[in-house]
N, C-alpha and C positions, 0 to 999 in steps of 0.2 A: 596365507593372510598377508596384504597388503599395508606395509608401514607409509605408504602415500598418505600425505595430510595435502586435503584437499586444497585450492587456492582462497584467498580471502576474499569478501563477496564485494564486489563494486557497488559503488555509488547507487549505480541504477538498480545492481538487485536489491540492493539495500530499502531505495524507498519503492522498488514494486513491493515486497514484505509489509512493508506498513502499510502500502493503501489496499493491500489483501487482509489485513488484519481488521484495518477498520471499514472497509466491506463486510465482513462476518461480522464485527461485533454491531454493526447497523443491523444486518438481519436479526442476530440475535435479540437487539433490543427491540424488534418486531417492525420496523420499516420495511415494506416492501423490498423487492430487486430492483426496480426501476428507482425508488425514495434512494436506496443505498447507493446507488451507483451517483446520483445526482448529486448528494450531500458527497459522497469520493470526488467526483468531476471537482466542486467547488473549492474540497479544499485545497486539490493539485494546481488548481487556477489560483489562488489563493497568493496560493508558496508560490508561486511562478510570478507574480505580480510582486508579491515581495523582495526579490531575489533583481528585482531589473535598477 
């Protein structure tokens, strides 16, 4: 067995994580794939907009 603790997650896997998170919870809360991904698109544009 391996005492390696793995590396800490970067920025970017950080918010890939979340916009996978709230892709599933859009499906879940019954939005289509394409509804989900668009309401994702938005809100990375969003944050991206905000950030400039």
């Amino acid at each position: 067995m391996s005492d390696d603790i793995p590396p800490p997650m970067t920025e970017l896997e950080g918010a890939a994580v979340t916009a996978h998170e709230a892709y599933t919870a859009y499906l879940h809360a019954g939005f289509t794939k394409p509804e989900a991904l668009e309401l994702v698109k938005a809100m990375l544009i969003a944050g991206i907009q905000n950030a400039q």
